[in-house]
KETORMI-42759 format. One line per field, with one value per residue (C-alpha): residue in one letter; y, x, z. Coordinates in nm, 2 decimals. Each point is the difference from the previous one (the first is absolute). Layout:
// KETORMI-42759
residuo <- c(A	...)
py <- c(Y	...)
px <- c(X	...)
pz <- c(Z	...)
***
This chain:
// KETORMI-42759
residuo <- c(X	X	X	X	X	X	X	X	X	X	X	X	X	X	X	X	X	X	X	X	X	X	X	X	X	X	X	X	X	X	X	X	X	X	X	X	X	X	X	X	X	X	X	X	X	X	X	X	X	X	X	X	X	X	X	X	X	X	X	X	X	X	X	X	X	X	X	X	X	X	X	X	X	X	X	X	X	X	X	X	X	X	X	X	X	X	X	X	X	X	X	X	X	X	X	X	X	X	X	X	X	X	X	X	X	X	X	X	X	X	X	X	X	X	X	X	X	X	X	X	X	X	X	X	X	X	X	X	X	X	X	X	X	X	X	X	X	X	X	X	X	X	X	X	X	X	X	X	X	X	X	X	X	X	X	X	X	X	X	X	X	X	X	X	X	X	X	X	X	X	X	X	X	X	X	X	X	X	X	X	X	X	X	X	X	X	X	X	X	X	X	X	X	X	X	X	X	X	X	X	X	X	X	X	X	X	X	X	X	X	X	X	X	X	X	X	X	X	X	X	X	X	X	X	X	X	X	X	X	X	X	X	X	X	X	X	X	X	X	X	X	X	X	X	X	X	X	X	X	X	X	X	X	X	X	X	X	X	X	X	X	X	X	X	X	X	X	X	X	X	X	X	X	X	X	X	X	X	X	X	X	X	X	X	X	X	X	X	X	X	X	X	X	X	X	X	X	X	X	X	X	X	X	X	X	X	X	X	X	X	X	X	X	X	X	X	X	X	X	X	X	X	X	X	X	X	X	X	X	X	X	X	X	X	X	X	X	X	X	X	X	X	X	X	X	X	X	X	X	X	X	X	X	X	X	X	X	X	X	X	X	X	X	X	X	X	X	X	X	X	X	X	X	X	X	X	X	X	X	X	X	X	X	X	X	X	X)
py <- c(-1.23	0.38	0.08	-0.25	0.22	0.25	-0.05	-0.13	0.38	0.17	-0.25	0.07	0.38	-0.05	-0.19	0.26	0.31	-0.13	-0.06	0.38	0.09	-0.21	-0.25	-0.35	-0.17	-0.28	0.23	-0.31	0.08	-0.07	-0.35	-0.11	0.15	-0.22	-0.28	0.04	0.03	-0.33	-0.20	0.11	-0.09	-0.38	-0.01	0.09	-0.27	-0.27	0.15	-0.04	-0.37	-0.11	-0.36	0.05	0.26	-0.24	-0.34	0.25	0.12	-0.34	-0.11	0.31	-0.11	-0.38	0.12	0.22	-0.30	-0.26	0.28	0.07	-0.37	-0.02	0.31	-0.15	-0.31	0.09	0.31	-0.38	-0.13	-0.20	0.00	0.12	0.06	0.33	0.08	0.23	0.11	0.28	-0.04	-0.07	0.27	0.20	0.18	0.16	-0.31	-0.15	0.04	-0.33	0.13	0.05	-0.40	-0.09	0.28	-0.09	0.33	0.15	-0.32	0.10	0.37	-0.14	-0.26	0.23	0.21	-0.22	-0.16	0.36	0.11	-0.29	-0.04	0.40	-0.10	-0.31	0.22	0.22	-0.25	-0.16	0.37	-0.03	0.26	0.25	0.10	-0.07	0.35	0.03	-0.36	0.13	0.33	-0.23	-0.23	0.27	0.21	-0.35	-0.10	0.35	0.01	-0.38	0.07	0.29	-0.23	-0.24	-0.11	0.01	0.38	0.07	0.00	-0.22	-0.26	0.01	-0.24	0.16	0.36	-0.16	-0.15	0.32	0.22	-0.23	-0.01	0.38	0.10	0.18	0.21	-0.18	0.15	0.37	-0.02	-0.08	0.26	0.25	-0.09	0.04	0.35	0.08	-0.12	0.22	0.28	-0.03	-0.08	0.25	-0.10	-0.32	-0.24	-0.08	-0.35	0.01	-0.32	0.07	0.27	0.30	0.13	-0.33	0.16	0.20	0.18	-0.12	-0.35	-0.14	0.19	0.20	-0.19	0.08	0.34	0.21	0.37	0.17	0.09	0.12	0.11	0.14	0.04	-0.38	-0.13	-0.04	-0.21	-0.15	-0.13	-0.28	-0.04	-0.38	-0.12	-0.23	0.12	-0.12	0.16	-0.07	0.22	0.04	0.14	-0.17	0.20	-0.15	0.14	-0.09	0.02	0.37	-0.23	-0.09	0.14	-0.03	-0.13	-0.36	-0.07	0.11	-0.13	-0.12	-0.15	-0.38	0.18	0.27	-0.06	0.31	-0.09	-0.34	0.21	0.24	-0.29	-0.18	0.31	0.22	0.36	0.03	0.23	0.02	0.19	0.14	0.12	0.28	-0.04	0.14	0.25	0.30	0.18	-0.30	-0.05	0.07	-0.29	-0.29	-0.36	0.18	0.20	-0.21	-0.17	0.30	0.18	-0.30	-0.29	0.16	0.36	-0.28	-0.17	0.28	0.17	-0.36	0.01	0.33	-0.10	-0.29	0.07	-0.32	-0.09	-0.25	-0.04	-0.29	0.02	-0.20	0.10	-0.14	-0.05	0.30	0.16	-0.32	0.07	0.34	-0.17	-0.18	0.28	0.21	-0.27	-0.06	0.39	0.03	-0.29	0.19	0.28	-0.22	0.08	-0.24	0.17	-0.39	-0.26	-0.17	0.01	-0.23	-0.05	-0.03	-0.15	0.24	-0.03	0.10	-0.24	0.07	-0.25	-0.23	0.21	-0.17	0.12	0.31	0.02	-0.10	0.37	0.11	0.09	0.29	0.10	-0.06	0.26	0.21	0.03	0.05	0.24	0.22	-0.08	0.14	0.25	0.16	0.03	-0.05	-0.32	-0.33	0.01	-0.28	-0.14	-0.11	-0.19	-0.15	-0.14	-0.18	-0.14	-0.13	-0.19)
px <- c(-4.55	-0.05	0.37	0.11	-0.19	0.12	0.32	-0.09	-0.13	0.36	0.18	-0.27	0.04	0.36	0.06	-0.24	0.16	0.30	-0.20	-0.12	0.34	0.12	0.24	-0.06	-0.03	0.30	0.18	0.09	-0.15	0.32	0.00	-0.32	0.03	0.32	-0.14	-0.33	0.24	0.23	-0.30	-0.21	0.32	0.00	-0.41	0.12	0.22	-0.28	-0.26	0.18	0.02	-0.37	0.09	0.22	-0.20	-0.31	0.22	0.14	-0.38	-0.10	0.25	-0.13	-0.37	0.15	0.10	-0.25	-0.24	0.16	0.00	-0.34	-0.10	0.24	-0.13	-0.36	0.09	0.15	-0.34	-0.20	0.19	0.25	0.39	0.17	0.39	0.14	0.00	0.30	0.18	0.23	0.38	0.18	0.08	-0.28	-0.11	-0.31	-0.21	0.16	-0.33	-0.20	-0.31	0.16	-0.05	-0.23	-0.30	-0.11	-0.10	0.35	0.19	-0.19	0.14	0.33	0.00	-0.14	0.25	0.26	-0.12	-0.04	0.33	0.20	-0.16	0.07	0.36	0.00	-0.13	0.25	0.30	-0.20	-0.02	0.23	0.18	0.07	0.38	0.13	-0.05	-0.37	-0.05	0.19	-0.19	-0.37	0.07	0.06	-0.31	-0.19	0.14	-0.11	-0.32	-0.08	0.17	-0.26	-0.32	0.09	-0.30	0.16	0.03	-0.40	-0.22	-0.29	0.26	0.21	-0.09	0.26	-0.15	-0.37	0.10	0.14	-0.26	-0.26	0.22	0.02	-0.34	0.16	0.26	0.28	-0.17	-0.06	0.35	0.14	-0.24	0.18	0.37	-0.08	-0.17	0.33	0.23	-0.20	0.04	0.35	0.04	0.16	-0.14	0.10	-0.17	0.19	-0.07	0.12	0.21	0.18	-0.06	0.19	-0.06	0.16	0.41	0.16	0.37	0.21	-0.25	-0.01	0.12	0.33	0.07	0.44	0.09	0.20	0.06	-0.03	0.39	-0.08	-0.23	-0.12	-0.31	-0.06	0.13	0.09	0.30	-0.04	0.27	-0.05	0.28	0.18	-0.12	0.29	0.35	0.22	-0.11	0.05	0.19	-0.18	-0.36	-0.32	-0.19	-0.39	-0.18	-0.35	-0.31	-0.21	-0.28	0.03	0.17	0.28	-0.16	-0.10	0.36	-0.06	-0.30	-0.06	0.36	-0.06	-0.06	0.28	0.23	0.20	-0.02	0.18	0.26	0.07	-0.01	0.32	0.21	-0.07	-0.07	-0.30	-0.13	-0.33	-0.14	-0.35	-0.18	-0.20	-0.36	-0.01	-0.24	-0.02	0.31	0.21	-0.15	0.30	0.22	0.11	0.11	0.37	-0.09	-0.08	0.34	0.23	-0.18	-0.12	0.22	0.31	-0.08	-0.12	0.38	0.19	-0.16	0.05	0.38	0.04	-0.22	0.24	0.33	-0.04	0.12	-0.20	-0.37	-0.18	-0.38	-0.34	-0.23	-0.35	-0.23	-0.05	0.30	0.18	-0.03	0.05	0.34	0.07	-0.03	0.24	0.25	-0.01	0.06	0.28	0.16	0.01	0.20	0.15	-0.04	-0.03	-0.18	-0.15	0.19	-0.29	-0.35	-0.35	-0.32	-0.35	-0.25	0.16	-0.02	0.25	-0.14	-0.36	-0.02	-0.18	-0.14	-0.34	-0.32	0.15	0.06	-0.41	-0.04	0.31	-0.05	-0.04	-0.36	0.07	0.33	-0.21	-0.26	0.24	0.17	-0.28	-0.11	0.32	-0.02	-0.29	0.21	0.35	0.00	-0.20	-0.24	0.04	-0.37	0.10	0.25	-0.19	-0.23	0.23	0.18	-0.43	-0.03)
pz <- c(0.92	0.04	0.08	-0.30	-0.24	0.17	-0.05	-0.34	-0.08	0.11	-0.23	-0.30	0.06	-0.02	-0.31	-0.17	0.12	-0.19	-0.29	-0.01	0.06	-0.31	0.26	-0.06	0.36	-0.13	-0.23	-0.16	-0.36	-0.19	0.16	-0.08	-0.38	-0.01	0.14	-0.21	-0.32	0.09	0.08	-0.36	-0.17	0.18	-0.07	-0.41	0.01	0.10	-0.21	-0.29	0.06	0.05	0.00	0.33	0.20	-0.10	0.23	0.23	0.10	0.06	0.23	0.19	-0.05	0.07	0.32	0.10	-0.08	0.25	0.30	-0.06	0.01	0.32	0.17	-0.07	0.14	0.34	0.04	-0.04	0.33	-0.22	-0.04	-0.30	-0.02	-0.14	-0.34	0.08	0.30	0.14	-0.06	0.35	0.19	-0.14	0.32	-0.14	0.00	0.33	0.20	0.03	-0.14	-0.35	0.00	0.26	-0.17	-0.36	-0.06	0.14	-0.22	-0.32	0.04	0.06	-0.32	-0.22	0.04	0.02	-0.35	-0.15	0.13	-0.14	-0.31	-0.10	0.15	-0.28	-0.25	0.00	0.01	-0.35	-0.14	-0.30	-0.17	0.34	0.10	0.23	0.18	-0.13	0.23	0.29	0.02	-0.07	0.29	0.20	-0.02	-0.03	0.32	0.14	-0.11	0.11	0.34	0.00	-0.09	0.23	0.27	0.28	-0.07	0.00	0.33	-0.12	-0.12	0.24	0.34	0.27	-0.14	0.03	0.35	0.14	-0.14	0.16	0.32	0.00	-0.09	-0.35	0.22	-0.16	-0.35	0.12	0.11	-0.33	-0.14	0.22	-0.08	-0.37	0.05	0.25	-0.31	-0.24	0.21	0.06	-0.38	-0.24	-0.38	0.10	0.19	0.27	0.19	0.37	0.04	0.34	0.33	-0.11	0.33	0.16	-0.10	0.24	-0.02	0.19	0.10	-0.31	-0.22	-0.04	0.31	-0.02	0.15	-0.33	-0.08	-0.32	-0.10	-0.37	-0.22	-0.33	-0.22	-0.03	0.28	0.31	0.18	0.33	0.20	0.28	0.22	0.04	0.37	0.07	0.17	-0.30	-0.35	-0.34	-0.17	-0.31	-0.03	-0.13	-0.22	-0.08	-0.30	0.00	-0.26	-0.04	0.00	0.31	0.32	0.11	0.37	-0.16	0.09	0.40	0.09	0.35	0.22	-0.14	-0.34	-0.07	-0.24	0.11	0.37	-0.08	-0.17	0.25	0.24	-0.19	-0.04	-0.28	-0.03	-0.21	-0.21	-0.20	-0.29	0.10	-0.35	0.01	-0.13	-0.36	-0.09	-0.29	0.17	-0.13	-0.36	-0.16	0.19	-0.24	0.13	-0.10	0.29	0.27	-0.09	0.02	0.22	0.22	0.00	-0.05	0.22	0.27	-0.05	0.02	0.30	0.19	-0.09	0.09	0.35	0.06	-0.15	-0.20	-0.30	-0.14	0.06	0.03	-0.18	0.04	-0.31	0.10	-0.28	-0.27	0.20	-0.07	-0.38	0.04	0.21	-0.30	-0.23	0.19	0.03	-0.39	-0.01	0.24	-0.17	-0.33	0.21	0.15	0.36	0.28	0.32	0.08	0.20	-0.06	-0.16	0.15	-0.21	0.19	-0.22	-0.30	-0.33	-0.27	-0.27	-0.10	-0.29	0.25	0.18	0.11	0.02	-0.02	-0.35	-0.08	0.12	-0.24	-0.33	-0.31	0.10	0.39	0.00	-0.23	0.22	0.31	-0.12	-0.08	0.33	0.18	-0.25	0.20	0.26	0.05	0.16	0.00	0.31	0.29	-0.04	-0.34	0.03	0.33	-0.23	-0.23	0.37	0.12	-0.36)
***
């Protein structure tokens, strides 16, 4: 218990020297005043119809009614059968205590009810576009991922068990990670979710053996060599995203992408980005195509005498692929034999839950935000990726 509060002081200390210093431990302020706005709007809508938030309250209070009368019935030593239960394949409430405890099955059913009945609201909510709804059942799916039981210790029997089991260590230790991940994070919070420590070069990571052949401020171009007698002719050129690195595609042997195309023939050559900072404010996306894609080409023909190139663009590098090909179709030039797309996209009308973070306000506020500095920093967009 001593080491629990502890811990429970370093995290506390933390959280308020980011208050003094002005950082919020989340940094997610914009989120939760968009969220807070969507969800007053939906509450509007139902307030001005008394009549319907008056039925929709009592199926809650219907519901509520029959668990509590259940819950009551199996504490008295009786059976009672579920008011509710968890969709299949809902791994959270897989442990048998969720159903065999009645104080573990009321948490559960009162949040499925809750959770599903907010979810039903919102589908009844008239009057909402369509991307008002899209953005609402987002955050509200968010939020009651976030509330679930299974996520608190006193709710929560496989928590309860282990602490029991470990005399609280299992606790302190999760007291510790946090204060590690404040004290790694920038004004972010950052939440550890694998060993950082656990990559190596040239283990399990960057595994393929390349040299740098070409370089400039944004980039550089590395060059793996084909590991088969006969050759293909023509080079394989991989562009892949500035968000992430160009390694995701050489991973461990049973895990490379490159490996496998060395292995069948082909001289390969990857574009390595260079992590922005203030010295490359002034670049544009125009930029990263002439002075990325198409440097990147040339310095591979040169390399290999080639002709014709042919090109991988791997997600944002696949539109940026796309953009380039649109432009050197306007000049008509044709340095591609041919052109792959990785999980790319050129159309962004349907873009996902990507555009719920897309609009006036949103660019508004990024741009002011890369404003500051030149370029958009990494933590950020991690936090869009962990929603």
């Amino acid at each position: 218990m001593l080491r629990l509060m502890e811990e429970g002081g370093k995290v506390m200390s933390g959280l308020l020297e980011r208050a003094d210093g002005k950082i919020s431990p989340m940094s997610a302020a914009s989120d939760l005043t968009e969220a807070t706005k969507l969800f007053s709007e939906i509450a509007q809508h139902w307030v001005a119809d008394p009549g319907r938030l008056l039925e929709a309250q009592g199926e809650l209070a219907r519901n509520f009614m029959a668990l509590g009368s259940a819950s009551l019935q199996r504490l008295l030593g009786g059976a009672a059968p579920p008011v509710v239960e968890p969709e299949p394949g809902d791994n959270r409430f897989k442990d048998p205590d969720w159903s065999r405890n009645p104080y573990f099955d009321f948490w559960k059913q009162s949040y499925l009810i809750t959770t599903r009945w907010l979810d039903d609201l919102l589908d009844r909510t008239e009057g909402l576009d369509e991307r008002t709804r899209q953005r609402a059942e987002f955050y509200l799916k968010q939020v009651g991922s976030a509330l679930s039981p299974s996520n608190f210790p006193l709710t929560n029997p496989e928590v309860l068990r282990e602490t029991f089991a470990t005399s609280g260590n299992n606790l302190v230790q999760g007291m510790a990670n946090l204060v590690h991940d404040l004290e790694k994070s920038g004004d972010i919070l950052s939440i550890s979710q694998t060993d950082t420590e656990a990559f190596e070069v040239g283990r399990n990571i960057a595994t393929s053996p390349g040299k740098v052949i070409f370089q400039n401020e944004i980039l550089q171009l590395i060059q793996y060599a084909p590991t088969t007698e006969s050759v293909y002719q023509r080079p394989l050129l991989i562009v892949p995203p500035w968000i992430n690195k160009f390694y995701i595609l050489d991973l461990g042997p049973q895990k490379s992408f490159i490996r496998f195309a060395v292995s069948k023939g082909f001289t390969v050559f990857v574009v390595s980005w260079v992590n922005p900072d203030t010295r490359l404010a002034h670049k544009t996306f125009e930029d990263y195509m002439t002075e990325g894609i198409l440097s990147a080409t040339d310095a591979v023909k040169r390399e290999t005498a080639s002709d014709k190139v042919n090109v991988i663009g791997y997600c944002v590098g696949g539109t940026l692929l796309g953009t380039t090909l649109a432009y050197l179709a306007a000049r008509g030039d044709e340095p591609f034999a041919s052109a792959t797309f990785f999980a790319a996209q050129v159309d962004f009308t349907k873009a996902g839950d990507l555009m719920l973070f897309i609009d006036d306000a949103q660019l508004k506020a990024l741009e002011e935000m890369m404003a500051e500095r030149g370029y958009l920093d990494g933590s950020r967009m991690a936090t869009v990726f962990n929603l």
